[in-house]
C-alpha positions in Angstrom: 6.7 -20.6 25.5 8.0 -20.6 29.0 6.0 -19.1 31.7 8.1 -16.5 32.3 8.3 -15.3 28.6 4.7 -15.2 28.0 4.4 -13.9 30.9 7.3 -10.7 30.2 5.6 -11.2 26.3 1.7 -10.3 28.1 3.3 -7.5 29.7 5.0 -6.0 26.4 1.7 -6.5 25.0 -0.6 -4.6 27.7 2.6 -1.5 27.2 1.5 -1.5 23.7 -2.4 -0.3 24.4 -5.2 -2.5 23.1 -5.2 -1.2 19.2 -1.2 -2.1 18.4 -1.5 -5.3 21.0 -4.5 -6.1 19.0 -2.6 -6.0 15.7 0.6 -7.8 16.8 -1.6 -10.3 18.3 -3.0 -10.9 14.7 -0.3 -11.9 13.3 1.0 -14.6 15.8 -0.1 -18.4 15.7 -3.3 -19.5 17.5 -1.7 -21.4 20.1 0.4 -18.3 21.0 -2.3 -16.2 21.5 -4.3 -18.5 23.0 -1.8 -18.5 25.9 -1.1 -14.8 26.0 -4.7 -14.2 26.2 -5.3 -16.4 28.8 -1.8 -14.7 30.8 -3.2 -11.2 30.5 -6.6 -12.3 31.8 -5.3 -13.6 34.7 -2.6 -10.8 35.7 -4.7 -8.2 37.1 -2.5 -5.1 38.1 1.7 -4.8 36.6 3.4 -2.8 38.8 5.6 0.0 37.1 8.8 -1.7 38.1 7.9 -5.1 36.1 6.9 -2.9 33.1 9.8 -1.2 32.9 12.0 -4.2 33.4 10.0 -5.7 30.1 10.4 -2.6 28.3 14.0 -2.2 29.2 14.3 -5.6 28.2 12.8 -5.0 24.6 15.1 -1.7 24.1 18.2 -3.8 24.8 17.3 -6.6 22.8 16.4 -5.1 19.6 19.0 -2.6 19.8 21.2 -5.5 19.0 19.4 -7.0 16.5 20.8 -5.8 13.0 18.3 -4.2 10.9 16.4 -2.8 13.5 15.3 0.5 12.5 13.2 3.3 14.7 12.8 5.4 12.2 12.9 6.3 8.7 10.7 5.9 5.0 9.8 2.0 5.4 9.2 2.2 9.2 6.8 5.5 8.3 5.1 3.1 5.7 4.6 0.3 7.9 2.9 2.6 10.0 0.6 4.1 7.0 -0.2 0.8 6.4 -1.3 -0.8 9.9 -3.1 2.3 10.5 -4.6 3.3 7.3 -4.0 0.0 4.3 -1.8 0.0 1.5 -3.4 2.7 -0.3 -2.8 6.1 2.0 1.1 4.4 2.2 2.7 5.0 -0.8 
């Protein structure tokens, strides 16, 4: 990844909260989060303007992206089942 992206990517990432960045982070490839941990570690503070550019960012892009839903039975269950496993989901 560019510098820029993993650096707009560690950004999205600290948004999230540790718990969800956490779990995102799990399912990315080593090398990947090898250099997002190593961006985040070495930001120190993200002003409120940058953050809100990366979030902006992330609105507009998957707003475009077909498929996307915010909402809805299968989002709910993907929720249940980050949060809680499989079983409390169905």
């Amino acid at each position: 990844m560019k510098d820029t992206a993993v650096r707009k990517a560690a950004v999205f990432l600290m948004a999230l909260g540790p718990d969800v960045a956490g779990q995102v982070m799990a399912k990315l490839p080593e090398d990947m989060v090898e250099d997002l941990t190593h961006t985040i570690a070495g930001m120190g503070h993200v002003n409120y303007a940058e953050k809100k550019t990366v979030l902006s960012d992330f609105i507009a892009i998957s707003s475009q992206i077909s498929g996307i839903a915010f909402g809805g039975e299968e989002t709910a269950k993907q929720i249940l089942e980050a949060g809680f496993g499989s079983r409390l989901a169905t």
